[in-house]
N, C-alpha and C positions, 0 to 999 in steps of 0.2 A: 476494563475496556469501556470506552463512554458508548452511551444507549444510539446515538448514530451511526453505529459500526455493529449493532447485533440487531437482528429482527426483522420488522415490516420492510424498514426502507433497502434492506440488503437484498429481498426477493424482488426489489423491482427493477435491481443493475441486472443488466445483461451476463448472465451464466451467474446470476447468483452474487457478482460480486470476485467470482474467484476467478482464476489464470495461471500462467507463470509469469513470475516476477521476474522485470526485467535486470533487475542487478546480482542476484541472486540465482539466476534459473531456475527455482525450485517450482513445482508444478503445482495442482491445487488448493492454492493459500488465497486467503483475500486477498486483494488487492485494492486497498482502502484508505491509505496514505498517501498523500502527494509532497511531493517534492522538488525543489529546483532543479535543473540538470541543465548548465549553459545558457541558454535560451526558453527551451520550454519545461514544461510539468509534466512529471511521467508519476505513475500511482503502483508503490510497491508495497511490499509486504511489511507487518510488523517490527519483526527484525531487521531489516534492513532501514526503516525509517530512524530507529532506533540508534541505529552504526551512525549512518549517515547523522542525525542530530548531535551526536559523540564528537565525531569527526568535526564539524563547524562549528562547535563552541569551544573546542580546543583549540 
């Protein structure tokens, strides 16, 4: 995981950084990836960035 996704800068997002993800619903995971969705950017979890980049280069 690259160093802007562990550490200092993740205790200064609000609740740490974590949530639930919106595409996933899973509950306390970061939430540290964005994404296109339609029109705006929503910020999901690792795996699902992952699906999702899968998904558009196919």
């Amino acid at each position: 995981m690259a160093k802007n996704f562990r550490g200092k800068e993740i205790k200064k997002l609000p609740n740490s950084g974590r949530g639930e993800c919106p595409a996933c619903k899973r509950t306390g995971v970061k939430l540290l990836h964005e994404i296109k969705l339609a029109d705006k950017t929503i910020k999901v979890c690792k795996t699902c960035k992952s699906v999702t980049a899968d998904k558009l280069s196919a």
